[in-house]
Each structure stands twice: as C-alpha cells, then as structure tokens.
C-alpha positions in Angstrom: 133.7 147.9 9.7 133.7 147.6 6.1 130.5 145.4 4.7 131.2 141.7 3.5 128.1 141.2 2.2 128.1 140.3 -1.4 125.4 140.3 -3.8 125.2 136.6 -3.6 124.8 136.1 0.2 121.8 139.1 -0.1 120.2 137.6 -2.7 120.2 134.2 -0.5 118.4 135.9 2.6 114.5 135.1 2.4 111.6 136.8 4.3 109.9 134.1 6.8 106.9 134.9 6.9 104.7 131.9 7.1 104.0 130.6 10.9 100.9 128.9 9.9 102.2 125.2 12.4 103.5 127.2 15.0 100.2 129.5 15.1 98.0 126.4 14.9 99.8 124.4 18.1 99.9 127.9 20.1 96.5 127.0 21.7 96.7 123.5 22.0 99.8 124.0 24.0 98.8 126.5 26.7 95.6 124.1 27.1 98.2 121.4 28.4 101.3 123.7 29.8 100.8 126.5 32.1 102.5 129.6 30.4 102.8 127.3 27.2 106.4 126.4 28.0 109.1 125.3 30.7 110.9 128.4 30.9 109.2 131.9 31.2 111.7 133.9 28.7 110.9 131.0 26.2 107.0 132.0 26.7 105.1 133.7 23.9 104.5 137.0 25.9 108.4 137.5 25.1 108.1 137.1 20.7 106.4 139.1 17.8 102.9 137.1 17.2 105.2 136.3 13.6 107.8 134.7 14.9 108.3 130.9 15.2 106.3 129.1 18.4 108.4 125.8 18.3 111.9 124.7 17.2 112.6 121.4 15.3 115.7 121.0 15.6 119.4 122.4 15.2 122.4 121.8 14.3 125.4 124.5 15.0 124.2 128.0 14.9 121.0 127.1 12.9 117.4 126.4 14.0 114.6 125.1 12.2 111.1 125.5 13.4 108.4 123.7 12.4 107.1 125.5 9.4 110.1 124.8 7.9 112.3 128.4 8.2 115.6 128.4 9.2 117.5 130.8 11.5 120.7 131.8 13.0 119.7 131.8 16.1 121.4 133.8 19.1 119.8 133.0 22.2 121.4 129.4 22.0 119.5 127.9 24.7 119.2 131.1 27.2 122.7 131.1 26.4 123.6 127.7 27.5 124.4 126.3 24.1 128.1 128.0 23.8 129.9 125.5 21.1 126.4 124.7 19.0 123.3 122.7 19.1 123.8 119.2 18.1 127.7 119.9 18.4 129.0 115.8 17.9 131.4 115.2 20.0 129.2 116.3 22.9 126.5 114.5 21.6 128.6 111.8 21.1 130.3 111.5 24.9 126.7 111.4 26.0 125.5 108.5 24.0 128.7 106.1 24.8 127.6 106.9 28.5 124.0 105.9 27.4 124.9 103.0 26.4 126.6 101.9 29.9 123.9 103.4 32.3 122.1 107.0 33.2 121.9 106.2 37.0 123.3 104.2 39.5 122.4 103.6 43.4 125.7 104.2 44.1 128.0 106.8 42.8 129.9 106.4 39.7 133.6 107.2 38.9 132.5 110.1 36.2 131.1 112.2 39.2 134.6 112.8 40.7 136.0 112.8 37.3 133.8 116.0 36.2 134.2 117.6 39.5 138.1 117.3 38.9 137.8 118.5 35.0 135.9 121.4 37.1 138.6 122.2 39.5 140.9 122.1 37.0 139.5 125.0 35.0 138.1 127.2 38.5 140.4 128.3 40.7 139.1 128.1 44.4 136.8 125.2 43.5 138.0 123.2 46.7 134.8 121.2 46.3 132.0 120.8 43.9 128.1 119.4 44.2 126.6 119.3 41.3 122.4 120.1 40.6 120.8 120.8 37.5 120.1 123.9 37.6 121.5 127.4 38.9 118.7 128.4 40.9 119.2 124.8 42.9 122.2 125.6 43.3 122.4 129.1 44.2 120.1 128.3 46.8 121.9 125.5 48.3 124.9 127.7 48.7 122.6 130.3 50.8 122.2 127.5 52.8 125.6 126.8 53.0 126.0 130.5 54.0 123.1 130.9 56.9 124.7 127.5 58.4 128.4 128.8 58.2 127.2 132.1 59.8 124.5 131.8 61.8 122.4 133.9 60.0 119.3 134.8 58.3 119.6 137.8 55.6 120.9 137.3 51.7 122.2 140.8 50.2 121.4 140.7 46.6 122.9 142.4 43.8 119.5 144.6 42.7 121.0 145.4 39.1 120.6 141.2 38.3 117.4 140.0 36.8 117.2 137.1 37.7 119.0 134.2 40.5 116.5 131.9 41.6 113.0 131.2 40.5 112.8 129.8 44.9 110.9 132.8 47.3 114.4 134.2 48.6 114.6 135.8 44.8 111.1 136.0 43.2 110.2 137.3 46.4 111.7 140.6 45.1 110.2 141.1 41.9 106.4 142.5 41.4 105.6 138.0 39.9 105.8 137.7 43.6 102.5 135.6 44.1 102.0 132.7 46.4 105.2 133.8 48.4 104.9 134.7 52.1 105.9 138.1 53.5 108.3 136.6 55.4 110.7 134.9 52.6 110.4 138.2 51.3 111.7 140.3 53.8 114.7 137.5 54.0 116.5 139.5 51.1 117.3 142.6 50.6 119.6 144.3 48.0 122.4 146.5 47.1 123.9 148.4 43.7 126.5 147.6 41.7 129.5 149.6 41.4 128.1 151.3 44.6 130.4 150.1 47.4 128.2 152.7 49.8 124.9 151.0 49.8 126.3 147.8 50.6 127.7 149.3 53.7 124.8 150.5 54.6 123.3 147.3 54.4 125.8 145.7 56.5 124.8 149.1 58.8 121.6 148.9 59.1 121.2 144.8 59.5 124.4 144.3 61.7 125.2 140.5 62.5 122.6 139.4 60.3 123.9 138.9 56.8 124.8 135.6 56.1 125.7 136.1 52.5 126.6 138.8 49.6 125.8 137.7 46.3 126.0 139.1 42.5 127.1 138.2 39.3 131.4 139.4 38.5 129.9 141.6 36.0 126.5 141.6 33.2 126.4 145.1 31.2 128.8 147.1 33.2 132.0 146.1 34.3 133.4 146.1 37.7 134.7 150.0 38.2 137.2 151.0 41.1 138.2 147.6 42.5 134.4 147.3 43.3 134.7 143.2 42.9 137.5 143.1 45.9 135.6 145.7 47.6 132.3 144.0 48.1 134.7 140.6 49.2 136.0 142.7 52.2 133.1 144.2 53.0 131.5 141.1 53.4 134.5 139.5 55.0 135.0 142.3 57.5 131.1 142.0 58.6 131.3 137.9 58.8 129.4 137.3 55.6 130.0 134.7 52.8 130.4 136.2 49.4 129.2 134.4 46.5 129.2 135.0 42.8 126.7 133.7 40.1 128.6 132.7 37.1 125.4 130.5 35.6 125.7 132.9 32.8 129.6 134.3 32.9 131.4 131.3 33.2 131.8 129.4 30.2 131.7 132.6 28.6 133.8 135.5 29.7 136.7 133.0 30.3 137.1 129.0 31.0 138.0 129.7 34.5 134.5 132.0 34.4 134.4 135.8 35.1 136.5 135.0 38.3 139.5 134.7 36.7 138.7 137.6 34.1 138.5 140.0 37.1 141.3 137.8 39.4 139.1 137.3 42.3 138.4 134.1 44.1 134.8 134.0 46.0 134.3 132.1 49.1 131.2 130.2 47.2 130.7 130.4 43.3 128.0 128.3 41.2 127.9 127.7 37.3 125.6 126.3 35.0 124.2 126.6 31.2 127.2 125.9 29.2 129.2 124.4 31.4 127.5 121.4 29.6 126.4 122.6 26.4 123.1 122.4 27.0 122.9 119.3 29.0 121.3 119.5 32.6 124.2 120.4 34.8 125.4 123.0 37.6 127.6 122.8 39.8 128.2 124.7 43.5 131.9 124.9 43.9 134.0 126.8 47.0 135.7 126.8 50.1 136.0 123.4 51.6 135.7 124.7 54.8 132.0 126.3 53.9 131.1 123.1 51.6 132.1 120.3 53.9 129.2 121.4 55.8 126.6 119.4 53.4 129.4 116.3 53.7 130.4 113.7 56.3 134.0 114.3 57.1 132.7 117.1 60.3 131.0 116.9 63.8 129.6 119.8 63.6 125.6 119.9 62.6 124.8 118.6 59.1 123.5 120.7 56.6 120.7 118.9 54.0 122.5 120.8 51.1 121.8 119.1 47.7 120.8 115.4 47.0 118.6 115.3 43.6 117.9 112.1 42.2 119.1 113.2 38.8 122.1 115.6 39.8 124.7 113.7 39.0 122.8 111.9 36.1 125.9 110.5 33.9 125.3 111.2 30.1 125.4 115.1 31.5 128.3 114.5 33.4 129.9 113.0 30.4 128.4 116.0 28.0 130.0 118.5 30.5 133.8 116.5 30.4 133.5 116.7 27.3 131.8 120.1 26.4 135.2 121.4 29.6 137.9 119.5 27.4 137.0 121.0 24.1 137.2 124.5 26.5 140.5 123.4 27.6 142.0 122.4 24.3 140.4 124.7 21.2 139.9 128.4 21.2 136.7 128.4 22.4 136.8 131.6 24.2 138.9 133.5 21.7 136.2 133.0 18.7 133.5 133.8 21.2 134.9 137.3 21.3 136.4 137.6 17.5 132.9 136.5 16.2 131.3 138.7 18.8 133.2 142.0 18.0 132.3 141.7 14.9 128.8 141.5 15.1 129.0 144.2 17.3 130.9 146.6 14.8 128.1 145.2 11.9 125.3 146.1 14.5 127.0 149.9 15.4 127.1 150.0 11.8 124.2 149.1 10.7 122.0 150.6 12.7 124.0 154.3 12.5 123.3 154.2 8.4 119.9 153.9 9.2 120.0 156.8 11.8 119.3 154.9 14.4 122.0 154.7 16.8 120.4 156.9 19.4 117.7 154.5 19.2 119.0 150.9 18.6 121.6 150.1 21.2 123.9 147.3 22.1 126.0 147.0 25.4 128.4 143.7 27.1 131.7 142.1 26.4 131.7 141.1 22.9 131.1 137.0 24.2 127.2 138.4 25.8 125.8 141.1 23.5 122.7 142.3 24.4 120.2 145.3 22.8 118.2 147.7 23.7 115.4 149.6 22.3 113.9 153.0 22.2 111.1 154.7 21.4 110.7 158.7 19.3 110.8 160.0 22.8 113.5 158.2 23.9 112.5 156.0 26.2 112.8 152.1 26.5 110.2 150.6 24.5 108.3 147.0 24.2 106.6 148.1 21.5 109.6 148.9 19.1 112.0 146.4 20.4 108.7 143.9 19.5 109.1 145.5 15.9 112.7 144.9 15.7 112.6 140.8 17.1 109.9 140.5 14.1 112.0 142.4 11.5 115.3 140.0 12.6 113.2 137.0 12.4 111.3 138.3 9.6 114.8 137.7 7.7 116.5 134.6 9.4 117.5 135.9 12.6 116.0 134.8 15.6 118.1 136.8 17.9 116.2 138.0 21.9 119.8 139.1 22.6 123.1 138.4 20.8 125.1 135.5 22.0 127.4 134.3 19.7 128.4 130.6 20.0 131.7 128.4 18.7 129.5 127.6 15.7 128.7 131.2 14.8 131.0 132.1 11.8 132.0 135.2 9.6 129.4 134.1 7.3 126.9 133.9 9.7 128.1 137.3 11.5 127.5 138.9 8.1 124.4 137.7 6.9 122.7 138.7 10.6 124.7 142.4 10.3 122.2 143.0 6.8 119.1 141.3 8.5 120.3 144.3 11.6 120.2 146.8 8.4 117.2 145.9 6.9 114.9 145.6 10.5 117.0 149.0 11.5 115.5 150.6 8.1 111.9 149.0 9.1 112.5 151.1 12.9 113.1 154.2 11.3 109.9 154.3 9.7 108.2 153.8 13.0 110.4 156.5 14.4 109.2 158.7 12.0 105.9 158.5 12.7 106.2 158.0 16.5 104.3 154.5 16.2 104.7 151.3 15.9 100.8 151.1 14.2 100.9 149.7 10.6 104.3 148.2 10.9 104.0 145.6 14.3 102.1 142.6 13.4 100.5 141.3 16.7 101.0 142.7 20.3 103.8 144.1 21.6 106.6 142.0 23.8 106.1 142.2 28.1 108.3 141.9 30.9 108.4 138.8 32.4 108.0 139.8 35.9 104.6 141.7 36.1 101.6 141.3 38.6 98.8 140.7 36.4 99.3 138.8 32.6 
C-alpha cells in the first residue's frame, strides 16, 4: 500500500506527552475503586505509566482525556462502540425514550419490538431475553442447557480468553480466587480446529455434557468444516451447542459470525455493539430450549434471567436504533474497507522498519489485533508496553485495532505513521535486546495472574 500521508497531515501529528491530571487522580481512584476501574482490561496494569488514566469524552473515532490530548482511539469501548462514540442518532433514540420513561412495572412495547429488530437480523433467534451483559447471559443459557439435558458439565472452547467473569469460567484461569473446587471442575475444555479433543471429551465424560460452547471464530478461522463438526458432535452426544458472538456479532456480519460461517446454533448470545455501547445483550435460540425460562410449558421452570434493568428502555431504543442503521447503511462493508487498510499501513509500516518478524497483526480486517515480540522471539509485555506508549505517545490509543463506522481514510492514515514512528522506536529496543532507556514506567501484565 502506497503512503497517503502528506506533509501536511505529519506536520499536524503532536507528541502527547503530558499526563500530569490523569497521574494525579491515579491514587485517589484506587483508594475508592478496587482495581481502579469497572472493567479489568480498562485497569492500569494493562497501559504504559504515559498513557492517559481517564477519558473525557468522545465523539466518533476521537477521545479526549482529561489533560486535554486527543486520540483516535481503537478499542471503542472493548469493542462495543462499532458506529462511534457519541454517534447522534443513537444518542438521540435514547433521549426521546428518556423523556417518556427508563422503567416500567410492567413490560413495555419496545421490549418485543427490539427482540423482533433482533430476529430480524439472526437467523435461528426463535426467542430472545435480553441482560446487560454477555457473561449474564452466557450463563443463563448454561442454565438453559443443564435443564434441557439433565446435566452437569460445560465444554469450553480453551483457545477463548474470556466468557464469563461467574465461577463456571474464571474458575479456569490462574485469577481463580474465592471460587470453590467444585465450580471448577464443572468445566472443562477443548481446542479449536481440533475436532479430536472434543471427542474425547464427549469420551471420557459420557452423558454428562450439557453444553458445547465457543466463539464462530477470533484469530483463526474455522478450518475443515470444524464449525458443523463440533454441532454434530454435540448433537450426536445429547449436548446443547452454543456460540458467543458478544464480540463477533455486530462485527463480522449483521446477522453475526453465524451467518458469515452459515451455521445456526441451538443457543447463541450477543452483546457490546449490538447497542453501541449502551447496556444490552441478548440470549436468543431454539424456542424449544428457551421456553424453558417462560410460562407457555408444564414442564419444571427454569429461573433464567429477570434483572431489574435488562430491559431498561433508552437501551432498548439505542439498540433499534444502533440494528436499523446496521440494516440500512454499510455498516459492515466500511468496517472491513477501513480495516484492510489499516492492516496493509500496519504490514507496511512495520516491514520498513524491519520489524515484521517482530510486530504482528492477525483477524478479519473488522477485529485486528497485534502482537508483540521480543530479540529472542518470544511474546513480550515488555515491548508490546513500548509500542502502546509509542502509539499513544503520537495520538493513537490503540490495545488492539478495532476500527469503527466513524474511523475514516484520514484517520486510517494518520494511525499507519504513528505505527511507523513507534515501529522505528521498537527497533531500537530490538537492537539492543531491551526495553531499558526507551519504556517509561513498568511494563503491561496479563490480566489473569495469581498474585498482582
């Protein structure tokens, strides 16, 4: 890919560098909030020391924090902001709802309305229960699964970082305190694109796996059919099979990876964009497995989901309208334009600089993410802390790249030269096999570790 970067737009890119707000608030914040946010992957353990601690506000593609820097910015919400922060006419279906009411003791219109915009867009959604989250639901649909079967186990997909924060999933992971043994030994896991060892599990647990569950596809796609044959497998051994789109759908395709990879799932949740950034999932399925949590059986009920604030309406509204603008613009189509080529700038970028061996990038064009490696070759905190700080250091704040509606060619090029400059910055630190005298600050960890 041939550069569009013109003297003007280079000129125009200015080092951030002062943090002095953010630095100042840091303590007073973990003094009040455990882990100094909501959301662990938000957390400071996962940014350069110079980077920004709190956003302001945005508006499209652009953050401010509170210092006062600007950013294009690329996690958009852990990827749940897909058309743009602030993007009006979202914003704007929410408020009218505002204005008429948040919550009701009895259900509103606008719940079966959403669920139907839902159906519309999924195939296989015979019904739909909506949460705010996709851990809530993911978990309600295991429920769903050990009522419908009978049975105990959940086989997990071991390649997927993350499901549930409940003790079926974090039970897995070494951040497993305060969990008992025996929600651990509840789960156990499989690999994807590895038909075999989900036999096996089927093998060695027989009759006791109520449900198979992964995401269509994160990094690596589906190889060999391996979708349809995970389905059967399941099928064949009398489990429910479920897929996580929280992070696909929206994404990959309006009618989520499902319809990418033409495979319809007995049980399939979604979340994060499905509202642009509003509070909302949904669980969605068979309505012979989802009728369980309802009324219209005689069979024994199933307490399945019934949060105060699940259906709360100016989300439901925010998602109607955040699904039409899906339905009716190109939503998808300049999610992977946009996408491809950032990922042609990145390639580019980081091969001048020598560094292609070192700097990678990996997904479907609409869900980029990096990766980062040391003189020795091996995946490193350390650098990839180096190259967050060297992004941000010039306007790009940027954990992984996920490109939104809002991202444009402009944006696309002026992040490809921020990728340059940072890349140059990493081949120093190749060169002399450290990240000493270049890394302000500690480096990055992984979220799930037993000791901080």
């Amino acid at each position: 890919m041939e550069s569009t970067i013109d003297s003007r737009t280079v000129r125009a890119l200015v080092e951030r560098i002062n943090f002095e707000n953010s630095a100042a608030v840091r303590s007073k914040v973990h003094r009040v909030i455990p882990g100094g946010t909501h959301t662990y992957a938000k957390g400071d353990d996962q940014f350069p020391e110079r980077s920004p601690g709190f956003i302001a506000r945005g508006k499209g593609c652009h953050v401010w924090d509170i210092d006062g820097n600007e950013f294009i910015e690329y996690g958009m919400g852990l990827r749940a902001v897909t058309l743009g922060h602030a993007y009006a006419p979202v914003v704007e279906a929410a408020y009218r709802q505002m204005l008429l009411g948040n919550n009701f003791n009895r259900p509103a219109l606008l719940e079966l309305e959403c669920a139907q915009m839902l159906q519309s867009l999924v195939p296989g959604a015979e019904m739909v229960k909506f949460a705010k989250d996709g851990s809530a639901v993911l978990t309600a649909g295991l429920k769903l699964a050990r009522a419908y079967t009978g049975r105990t186990l959940v086989a997990i997909c071991g390649e997927s970082p993350f499901f549930s924060y409940n003790d079926w999933f974090i039970g897995q992971t070494p951040m497993d305190g305060g969990i008992p043994p025996v929600s651990k030994s509840m789960t156990i896991t499989f690999s994807y694109n590895d038909i075999g060892s989900l036999e096996r599990l089927f093998e060695q647990y027989p009759g006791q796996i109520a449900m198979v569950l992964m995401e269509p596809a994160r990094v690596t796609e589906p190889q060999d059919g391996f979708l349809h044959k995970a389905r059967e497998t399941a099928h064949r051994h009398g489990a429910v099979f479920m897929l996580d789109e929280t992070i696909s759908g929206f994404r990959f395709h309006r009618g989520g990876a499902q319809s990418v990879y033409g495979i319809t799932p007995d049980l399939s949740c979604f979340g994060k964009a499905m509202a642009n950034g509003f509070s909302l999932s949904a669980l969605t399925g068979r309505r012979e497995i989802m009728e369980l949590g309802g009324l219209q059986h005689e069979k024994e009920r199933v307490f399945l989901l019934s949060t105060t604030h699940g259906a709360e309406y100016p989300a439901l509204a925010a998602a109607i309208e955040t699904m039409r603008i899906y339905r009716d613009e190109p939503v998808i189509e300049h999610l992977y334009r946009v996408g491809e080529r950032l990922r042609e700038g990145f390639k580019q970028a980081v091969s001048d600089a020598g560094m292609e061996n070192h700097i990678t990038i990996v997904g479907r064009p609409c869900n980029l993410l990096f990766g980062t490696r040391d003189h020795d070759d091996n995946p490193s905190q350390a650098f990839r802390t180096l190259f967050l700080q060297e992004l941000i250091r010039w306007g790009v704040l940027a954990p992984s790249f996920i490109v939104s509606y809002s991202h444009d060619n402009s944006d696309i090029d002026n992040t490809v030269e921020a990728i340059a400059r940072a890349a140059r910055v990493y081949a120093k630190a190749i060169d002399a096999r450290s990240t000493d005298g270049l890394l302000i600050g500690a480096p990055t960890k992984p979220v799930y570790r037993r000791y901080n």
